[in-house]
OpenMM code with the backbone's topology and positions (N, CA, C; nanometers):
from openmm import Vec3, app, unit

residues = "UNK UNK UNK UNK UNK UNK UNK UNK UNK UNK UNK UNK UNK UNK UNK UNK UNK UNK UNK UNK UNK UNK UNK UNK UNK UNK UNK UNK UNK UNK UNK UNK UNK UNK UNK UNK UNK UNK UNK UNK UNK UNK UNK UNK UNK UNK UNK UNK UNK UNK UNK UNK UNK UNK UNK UNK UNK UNK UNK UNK UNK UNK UNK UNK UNK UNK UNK UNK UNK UNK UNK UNK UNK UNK UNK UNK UNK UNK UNK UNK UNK UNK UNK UNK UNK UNK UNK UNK UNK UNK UNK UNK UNK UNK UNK UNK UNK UNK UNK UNK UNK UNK UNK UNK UNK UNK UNK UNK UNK UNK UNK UNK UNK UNK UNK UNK UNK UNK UNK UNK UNK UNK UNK UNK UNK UNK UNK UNK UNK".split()
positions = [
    Vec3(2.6873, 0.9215, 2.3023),
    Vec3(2.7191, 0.9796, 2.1742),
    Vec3(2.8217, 1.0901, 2.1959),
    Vec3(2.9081, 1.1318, 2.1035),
    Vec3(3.0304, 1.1950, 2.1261),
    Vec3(2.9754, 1.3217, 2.0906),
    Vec3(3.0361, 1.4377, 2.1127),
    Vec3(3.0274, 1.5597, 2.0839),
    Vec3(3.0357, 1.5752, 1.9510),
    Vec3(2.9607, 1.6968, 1.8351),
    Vec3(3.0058, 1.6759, 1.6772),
    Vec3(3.0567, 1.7933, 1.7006),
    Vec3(3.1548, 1.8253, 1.6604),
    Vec3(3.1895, 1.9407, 1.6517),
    Vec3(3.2346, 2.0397, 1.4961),
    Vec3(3.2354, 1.9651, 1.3765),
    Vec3(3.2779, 1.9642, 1.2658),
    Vec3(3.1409, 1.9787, 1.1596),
    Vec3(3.0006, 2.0151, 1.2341),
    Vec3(2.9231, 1.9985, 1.1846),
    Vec3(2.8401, 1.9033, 1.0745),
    Vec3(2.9117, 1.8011, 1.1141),
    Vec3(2.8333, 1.6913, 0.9984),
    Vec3(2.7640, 1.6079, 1.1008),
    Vec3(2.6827, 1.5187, 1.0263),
    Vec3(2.6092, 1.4417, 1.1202),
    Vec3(2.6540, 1.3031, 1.1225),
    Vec3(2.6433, 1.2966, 1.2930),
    Vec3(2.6917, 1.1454, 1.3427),
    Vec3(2.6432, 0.9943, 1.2897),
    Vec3(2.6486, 0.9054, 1.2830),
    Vec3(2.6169, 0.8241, 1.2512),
    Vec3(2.4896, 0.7857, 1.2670),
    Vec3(2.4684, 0.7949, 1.4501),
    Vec3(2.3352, 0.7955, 1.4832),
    Vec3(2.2558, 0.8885, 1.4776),
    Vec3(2.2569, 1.0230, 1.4494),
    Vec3(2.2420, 1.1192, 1.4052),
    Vec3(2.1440, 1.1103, 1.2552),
    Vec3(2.2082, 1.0603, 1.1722),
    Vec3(2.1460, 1.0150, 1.0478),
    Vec3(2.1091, 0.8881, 1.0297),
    Vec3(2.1051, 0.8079, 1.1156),
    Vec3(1.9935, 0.6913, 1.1400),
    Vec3(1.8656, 0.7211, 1.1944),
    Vec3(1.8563, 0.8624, 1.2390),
    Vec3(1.7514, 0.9199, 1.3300),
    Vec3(1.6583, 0.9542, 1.1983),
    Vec3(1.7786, 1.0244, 1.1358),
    Vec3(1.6881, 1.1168, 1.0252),
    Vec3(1.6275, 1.0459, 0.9442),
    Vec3(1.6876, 0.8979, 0.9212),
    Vec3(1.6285, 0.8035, 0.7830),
    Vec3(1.5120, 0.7402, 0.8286),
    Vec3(1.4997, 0.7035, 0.9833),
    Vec3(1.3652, 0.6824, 1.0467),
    Vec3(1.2445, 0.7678, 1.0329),
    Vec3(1.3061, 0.9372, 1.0747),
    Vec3(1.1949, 1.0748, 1.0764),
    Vec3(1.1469, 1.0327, 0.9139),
    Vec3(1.2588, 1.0124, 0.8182),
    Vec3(1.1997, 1.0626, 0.6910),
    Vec3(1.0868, 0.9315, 0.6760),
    Vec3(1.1185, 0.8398, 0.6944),
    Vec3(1.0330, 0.7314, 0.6486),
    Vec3(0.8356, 0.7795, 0.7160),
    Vec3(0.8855, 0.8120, 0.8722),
    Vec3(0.7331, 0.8214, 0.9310),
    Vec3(0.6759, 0.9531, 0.8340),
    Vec3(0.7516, 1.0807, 0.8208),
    Vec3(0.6862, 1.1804, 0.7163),
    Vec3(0.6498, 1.0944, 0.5887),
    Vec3(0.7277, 1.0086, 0.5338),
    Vec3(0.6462, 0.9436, 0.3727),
    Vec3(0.5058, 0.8852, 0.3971),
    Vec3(0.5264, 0.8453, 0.4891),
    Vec3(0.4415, 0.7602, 0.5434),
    Vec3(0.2881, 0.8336, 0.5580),
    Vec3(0.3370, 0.9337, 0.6531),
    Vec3(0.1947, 1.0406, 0.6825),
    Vec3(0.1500, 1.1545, 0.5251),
    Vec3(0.2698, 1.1576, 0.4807),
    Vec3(0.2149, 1.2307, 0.3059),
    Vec3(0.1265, 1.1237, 0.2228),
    Vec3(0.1493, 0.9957, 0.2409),
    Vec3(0.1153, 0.8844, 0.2091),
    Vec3(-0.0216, 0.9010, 0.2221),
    Vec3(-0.0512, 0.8934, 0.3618),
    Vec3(-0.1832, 0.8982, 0.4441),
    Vec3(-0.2604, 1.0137, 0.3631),
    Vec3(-0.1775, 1.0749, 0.3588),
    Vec3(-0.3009, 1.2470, 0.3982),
    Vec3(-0.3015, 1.2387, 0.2296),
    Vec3(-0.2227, 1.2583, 0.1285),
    Vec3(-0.2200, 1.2302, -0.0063),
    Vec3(-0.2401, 1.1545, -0.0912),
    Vec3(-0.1457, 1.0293, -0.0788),
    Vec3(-0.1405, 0.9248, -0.2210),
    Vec3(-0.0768, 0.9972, -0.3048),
    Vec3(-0.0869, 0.9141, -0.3789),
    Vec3(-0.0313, 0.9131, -0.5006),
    Vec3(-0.1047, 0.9993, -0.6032),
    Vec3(-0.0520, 1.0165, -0.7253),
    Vec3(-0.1660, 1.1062, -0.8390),
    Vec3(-0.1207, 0.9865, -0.9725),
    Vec3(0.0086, 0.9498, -0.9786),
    Vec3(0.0331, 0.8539, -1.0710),
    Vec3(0.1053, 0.7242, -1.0617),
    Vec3(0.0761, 0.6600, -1.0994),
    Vec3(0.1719, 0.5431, -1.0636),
    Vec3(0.3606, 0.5388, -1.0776),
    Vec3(0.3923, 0.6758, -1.1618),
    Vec3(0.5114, 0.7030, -1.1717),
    Vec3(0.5697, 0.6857, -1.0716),
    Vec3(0.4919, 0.7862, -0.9517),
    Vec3(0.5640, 0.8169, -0.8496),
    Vec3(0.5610, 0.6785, -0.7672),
    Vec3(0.4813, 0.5576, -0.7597),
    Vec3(0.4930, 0.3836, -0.6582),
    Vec3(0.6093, 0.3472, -0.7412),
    Vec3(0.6299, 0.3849, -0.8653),
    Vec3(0.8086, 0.3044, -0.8974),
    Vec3(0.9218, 0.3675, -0.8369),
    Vec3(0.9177, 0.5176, -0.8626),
    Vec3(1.0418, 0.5947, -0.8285),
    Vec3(1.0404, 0.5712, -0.6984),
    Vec3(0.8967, 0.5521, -0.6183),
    Vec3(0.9273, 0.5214, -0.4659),
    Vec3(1.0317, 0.3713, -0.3843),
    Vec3(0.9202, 0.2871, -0.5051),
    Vec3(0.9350, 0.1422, -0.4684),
    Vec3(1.1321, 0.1627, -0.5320),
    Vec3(1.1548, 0.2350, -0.6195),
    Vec3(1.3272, 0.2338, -0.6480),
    Vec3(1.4069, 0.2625, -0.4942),
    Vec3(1.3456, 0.4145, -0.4457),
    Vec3(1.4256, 0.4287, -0.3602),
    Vec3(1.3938, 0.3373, -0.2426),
    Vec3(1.2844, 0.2497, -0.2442),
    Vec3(1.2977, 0.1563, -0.1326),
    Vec3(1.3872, 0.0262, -0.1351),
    Vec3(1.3832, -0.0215, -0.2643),
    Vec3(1.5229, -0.1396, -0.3221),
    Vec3(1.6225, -0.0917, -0.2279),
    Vec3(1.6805, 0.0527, -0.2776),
    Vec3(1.7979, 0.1181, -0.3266),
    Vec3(1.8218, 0.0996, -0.1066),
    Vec3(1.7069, 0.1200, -0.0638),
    Vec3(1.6953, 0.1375, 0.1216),
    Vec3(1.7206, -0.0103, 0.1503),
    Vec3(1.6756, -0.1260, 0.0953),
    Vec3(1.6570, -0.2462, 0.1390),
    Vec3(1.7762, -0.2948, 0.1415),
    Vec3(1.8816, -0.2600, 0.0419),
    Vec3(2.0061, -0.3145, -0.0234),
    Vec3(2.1031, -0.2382, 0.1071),
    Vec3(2.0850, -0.0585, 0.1190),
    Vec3(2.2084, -0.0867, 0.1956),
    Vec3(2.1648, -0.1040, 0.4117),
    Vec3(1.9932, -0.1071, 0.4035),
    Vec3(2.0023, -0.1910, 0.5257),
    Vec3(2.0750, -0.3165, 0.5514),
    Vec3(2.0719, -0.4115, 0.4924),
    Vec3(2.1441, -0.5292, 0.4876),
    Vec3(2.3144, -0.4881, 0.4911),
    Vec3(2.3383, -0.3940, 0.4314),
    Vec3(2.5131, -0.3195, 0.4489),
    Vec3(2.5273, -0.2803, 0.6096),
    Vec3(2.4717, -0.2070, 0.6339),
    Vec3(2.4548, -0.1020, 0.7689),
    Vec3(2.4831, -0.2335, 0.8791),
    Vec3(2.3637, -0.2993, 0.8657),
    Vec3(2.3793, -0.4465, 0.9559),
    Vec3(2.4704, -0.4867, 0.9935),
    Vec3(2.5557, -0.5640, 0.8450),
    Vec3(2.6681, -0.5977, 0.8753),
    Vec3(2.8103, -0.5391, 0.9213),
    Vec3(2.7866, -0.3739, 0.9068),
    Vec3(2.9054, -0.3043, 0.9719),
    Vec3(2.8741, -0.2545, 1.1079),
    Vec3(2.7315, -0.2634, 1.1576),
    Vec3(2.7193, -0.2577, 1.2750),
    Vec3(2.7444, -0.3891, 1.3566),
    Vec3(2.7153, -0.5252, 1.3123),
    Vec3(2.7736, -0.6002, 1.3831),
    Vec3(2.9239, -0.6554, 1.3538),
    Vec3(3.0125, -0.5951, 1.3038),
    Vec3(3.1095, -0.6093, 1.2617),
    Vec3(3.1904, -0.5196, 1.3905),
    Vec3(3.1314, -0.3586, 1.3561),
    Vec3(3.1913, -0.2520, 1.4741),
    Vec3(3.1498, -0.3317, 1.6470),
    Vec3(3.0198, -0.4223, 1.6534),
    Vec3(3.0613, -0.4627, 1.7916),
    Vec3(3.1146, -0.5374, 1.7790),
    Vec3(3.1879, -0.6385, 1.7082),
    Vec3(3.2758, -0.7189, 1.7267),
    Vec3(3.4213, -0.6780, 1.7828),
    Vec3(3.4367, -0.5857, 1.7083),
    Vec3(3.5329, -0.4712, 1.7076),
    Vec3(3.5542, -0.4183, 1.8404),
    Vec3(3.4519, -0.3690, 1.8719),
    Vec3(3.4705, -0.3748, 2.0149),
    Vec3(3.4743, -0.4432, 2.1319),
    Vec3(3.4331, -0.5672, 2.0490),
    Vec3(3.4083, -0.7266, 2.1533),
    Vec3(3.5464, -0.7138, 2.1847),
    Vec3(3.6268, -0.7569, 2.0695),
    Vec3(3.7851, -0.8412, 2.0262),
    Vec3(3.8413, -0.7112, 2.1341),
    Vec3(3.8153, -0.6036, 2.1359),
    Vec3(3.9225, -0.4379, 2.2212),
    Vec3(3.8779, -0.4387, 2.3557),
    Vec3(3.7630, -0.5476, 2.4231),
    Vec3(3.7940, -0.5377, 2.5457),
    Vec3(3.6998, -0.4434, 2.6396),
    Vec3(3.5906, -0.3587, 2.5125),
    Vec3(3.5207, -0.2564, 2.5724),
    Vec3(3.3803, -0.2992, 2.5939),
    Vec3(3.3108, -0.3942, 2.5799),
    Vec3(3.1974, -0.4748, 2.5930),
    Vec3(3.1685, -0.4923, 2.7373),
    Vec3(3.0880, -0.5079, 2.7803),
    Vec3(3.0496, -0.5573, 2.9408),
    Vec3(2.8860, -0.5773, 2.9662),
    Vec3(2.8400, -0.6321, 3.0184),
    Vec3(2.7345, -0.6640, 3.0670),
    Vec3(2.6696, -0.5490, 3.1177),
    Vec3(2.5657, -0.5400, 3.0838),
    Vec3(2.5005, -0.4257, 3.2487),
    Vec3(2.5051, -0.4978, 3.3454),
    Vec3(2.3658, -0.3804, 3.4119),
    Vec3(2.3260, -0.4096, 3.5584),
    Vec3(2.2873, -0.5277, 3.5760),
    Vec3(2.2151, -0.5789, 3.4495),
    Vec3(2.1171, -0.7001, 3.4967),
    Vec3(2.2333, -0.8197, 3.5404),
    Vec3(2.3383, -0.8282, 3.4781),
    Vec3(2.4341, -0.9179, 3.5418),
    Vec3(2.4375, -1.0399, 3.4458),
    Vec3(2.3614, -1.0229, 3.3232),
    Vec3(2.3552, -1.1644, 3.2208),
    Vec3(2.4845, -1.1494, 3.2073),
    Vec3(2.5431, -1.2866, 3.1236),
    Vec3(2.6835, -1.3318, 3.0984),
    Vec3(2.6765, -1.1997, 2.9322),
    Vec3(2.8203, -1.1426, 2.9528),
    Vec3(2.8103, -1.1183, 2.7862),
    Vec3(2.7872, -1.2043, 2.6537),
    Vec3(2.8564, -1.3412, 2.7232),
    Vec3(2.8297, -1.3680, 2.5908),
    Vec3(2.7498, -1.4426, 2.5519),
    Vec3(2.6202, -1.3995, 2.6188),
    Vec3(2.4562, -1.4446, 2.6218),
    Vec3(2.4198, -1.3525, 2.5355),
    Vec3(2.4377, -1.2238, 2.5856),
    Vec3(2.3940, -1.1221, 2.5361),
    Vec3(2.4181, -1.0917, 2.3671),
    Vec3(2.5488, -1.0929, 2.3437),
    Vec3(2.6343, -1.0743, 2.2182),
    Vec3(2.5562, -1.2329, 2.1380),
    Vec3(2.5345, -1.3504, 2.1846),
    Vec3(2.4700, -1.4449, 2.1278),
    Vec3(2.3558, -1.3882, 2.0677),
    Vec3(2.2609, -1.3207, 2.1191),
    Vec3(2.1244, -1.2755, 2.0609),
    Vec3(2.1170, -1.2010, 1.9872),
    Vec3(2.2495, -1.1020, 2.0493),
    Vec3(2.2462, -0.9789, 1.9364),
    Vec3(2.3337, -1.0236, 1.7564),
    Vec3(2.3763, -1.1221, 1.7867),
    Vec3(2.4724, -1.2190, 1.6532),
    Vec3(2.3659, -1.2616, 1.5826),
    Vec3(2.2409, -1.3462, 1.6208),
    Vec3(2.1646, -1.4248, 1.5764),
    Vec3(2.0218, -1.2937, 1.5234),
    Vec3(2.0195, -1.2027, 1.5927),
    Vec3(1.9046, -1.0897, 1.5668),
    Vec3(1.9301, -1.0407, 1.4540),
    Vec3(2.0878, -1.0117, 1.4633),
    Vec3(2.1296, -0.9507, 1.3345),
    Vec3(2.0930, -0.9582, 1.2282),
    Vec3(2.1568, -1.0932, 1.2164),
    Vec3(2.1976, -1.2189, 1.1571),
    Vec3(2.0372, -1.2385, 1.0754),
    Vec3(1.9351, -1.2340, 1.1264),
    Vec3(1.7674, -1.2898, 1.0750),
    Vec3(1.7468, -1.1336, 0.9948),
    Vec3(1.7694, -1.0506, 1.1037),
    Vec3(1.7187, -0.8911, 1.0375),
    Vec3(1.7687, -0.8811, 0.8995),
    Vec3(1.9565, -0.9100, 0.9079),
    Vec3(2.0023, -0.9321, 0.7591),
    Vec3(1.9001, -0.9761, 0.6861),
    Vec3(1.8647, -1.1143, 0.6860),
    Vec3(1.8096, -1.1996, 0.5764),
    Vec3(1.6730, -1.1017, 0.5457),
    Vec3(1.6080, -1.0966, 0.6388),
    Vec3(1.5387, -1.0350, 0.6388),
    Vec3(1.5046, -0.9144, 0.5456),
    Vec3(1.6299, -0.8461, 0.5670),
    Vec3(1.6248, -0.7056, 0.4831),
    Vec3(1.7145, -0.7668, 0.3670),
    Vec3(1.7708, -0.8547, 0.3069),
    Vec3(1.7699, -0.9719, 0.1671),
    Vec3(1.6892, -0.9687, 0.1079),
    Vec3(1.5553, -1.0287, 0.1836),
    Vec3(1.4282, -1.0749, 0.1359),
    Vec3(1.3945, -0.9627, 0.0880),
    Vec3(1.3851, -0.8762, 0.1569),
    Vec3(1.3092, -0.7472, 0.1146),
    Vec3(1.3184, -0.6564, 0.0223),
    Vec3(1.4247, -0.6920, -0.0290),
    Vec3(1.5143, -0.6261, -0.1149),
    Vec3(1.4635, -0.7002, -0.2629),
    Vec3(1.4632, -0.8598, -0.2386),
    Vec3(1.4126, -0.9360, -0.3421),
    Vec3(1.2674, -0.9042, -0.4070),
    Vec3(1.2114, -0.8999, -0.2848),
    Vec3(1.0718, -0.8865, -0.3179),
    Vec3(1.0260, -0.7122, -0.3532),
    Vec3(1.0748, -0.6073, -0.3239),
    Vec3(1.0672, -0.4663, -0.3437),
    Vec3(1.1349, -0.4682, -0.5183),
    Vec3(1.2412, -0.5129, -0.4929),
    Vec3(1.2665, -0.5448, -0.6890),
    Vec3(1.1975, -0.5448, -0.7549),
    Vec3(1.1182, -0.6999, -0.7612),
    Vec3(1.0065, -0.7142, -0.8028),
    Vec3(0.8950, -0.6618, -0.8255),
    Vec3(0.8464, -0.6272, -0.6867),
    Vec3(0.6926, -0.5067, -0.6967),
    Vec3(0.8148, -0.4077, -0.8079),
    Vec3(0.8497, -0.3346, -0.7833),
    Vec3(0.9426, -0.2229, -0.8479),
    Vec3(0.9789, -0.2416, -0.9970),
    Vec3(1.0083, -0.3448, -1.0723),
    Vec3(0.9636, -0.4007, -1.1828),
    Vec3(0.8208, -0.3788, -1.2331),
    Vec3(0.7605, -0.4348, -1.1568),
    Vec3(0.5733, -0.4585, -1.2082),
    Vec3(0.5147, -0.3548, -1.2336),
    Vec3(0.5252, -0.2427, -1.1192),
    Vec3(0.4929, -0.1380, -1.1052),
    Vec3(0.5200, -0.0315, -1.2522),
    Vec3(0.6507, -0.0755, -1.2761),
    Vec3(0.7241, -0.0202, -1.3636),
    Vec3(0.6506, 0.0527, -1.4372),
    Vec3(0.6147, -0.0771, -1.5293),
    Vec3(0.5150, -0.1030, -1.6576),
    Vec3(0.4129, -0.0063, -1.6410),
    Vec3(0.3078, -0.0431, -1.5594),
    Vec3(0.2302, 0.0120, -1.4700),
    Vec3(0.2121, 0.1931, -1.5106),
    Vec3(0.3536, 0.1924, -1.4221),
    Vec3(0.3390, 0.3540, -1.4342),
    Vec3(0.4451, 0.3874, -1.5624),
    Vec3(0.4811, 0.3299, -1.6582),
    Vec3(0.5246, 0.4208, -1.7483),
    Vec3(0.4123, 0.4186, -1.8223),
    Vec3(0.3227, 0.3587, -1.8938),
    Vec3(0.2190, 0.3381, -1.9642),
    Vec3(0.1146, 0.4180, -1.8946),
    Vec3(0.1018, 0.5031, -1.8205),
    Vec3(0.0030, 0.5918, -1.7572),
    Vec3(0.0914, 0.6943, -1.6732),
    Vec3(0.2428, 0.7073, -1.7367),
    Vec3(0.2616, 0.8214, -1.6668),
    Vec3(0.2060, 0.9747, -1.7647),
    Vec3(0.2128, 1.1078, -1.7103),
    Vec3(0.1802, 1.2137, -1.7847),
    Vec3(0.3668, 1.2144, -1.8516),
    Vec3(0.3347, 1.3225, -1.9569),
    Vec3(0.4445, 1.3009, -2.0664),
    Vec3(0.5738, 1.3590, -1.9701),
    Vec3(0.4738, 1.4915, -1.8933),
    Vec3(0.6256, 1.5936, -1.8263),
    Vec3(0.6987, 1.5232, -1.6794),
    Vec3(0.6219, 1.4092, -1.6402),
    Vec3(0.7192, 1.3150, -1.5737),
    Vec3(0.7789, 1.1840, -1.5972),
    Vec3(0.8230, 1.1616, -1.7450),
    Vec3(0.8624, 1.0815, -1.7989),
    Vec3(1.0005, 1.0941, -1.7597),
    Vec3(1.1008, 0.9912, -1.7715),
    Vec3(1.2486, 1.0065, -1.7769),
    Vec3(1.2659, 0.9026, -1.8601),
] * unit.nanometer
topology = app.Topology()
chain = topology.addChain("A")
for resn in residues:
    res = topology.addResidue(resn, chain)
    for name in ("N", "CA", "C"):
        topology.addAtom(name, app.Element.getBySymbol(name[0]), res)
């Protein structure tokens, strides 16, 4: 990873952070819940809103190693596999994770719809929008 010097955060930097934040929802989750169903839509929104640009991220990360395939800077490690064994798995991993995070996106919609209903019809008045 390169030096930041401009104070913003690196790429991987804020892939770190979108991981940290998820395990904290996760453990407020645990230790809390919920109080209304408002809050499983606005969640299940920002999880769509996560599902949609995982499937983005994907494709510009395997795009940038291509990028670096085509420039010559790619190489094998230690273990000595052929690269383009390697770059095969990582094409095809992608490639499923994409669909994958597609699917997920389809199906988080949905719950996120259902939910909707759900929690506007039992939200309290002062968290309405």
């Amino acid at each position: 990873m390169s030096e930041n010097t401009d104070n913003t955060e690196t790429v991987e930097q804020q892939a770190e952070g979108a991981a940290r934040s998820l395990v904290e929802l996760v453990s407020a989750l645990e230790n809390g819940g919920l109080q209304y169903p408002l809050e499983a839509y606005r969640i299940y929104s920002y999880f769509t809103r996560a599902a949609a640009e995982m499937g983005n991220a994907l494709d510009l990360i395997g795009a940038c190693v291509q990028g670096l395939h085509e420039k010559g800077r790619l190489m094998s490690d230690y273990r000595g596999e052929p690269l383009d064994e390697v770059l095969e798995r990582f094409t095809q991993s992608s490639g499923k994770a994409r669909d994958l995070a597609g699917e997920l996106h389809g199906s988080l919609s949905k719950a996120h719809a259902a939910v909707g209903r759900i929690a506007y019809d039992d939200a309290p008045e002062v968290g309405r929008r």
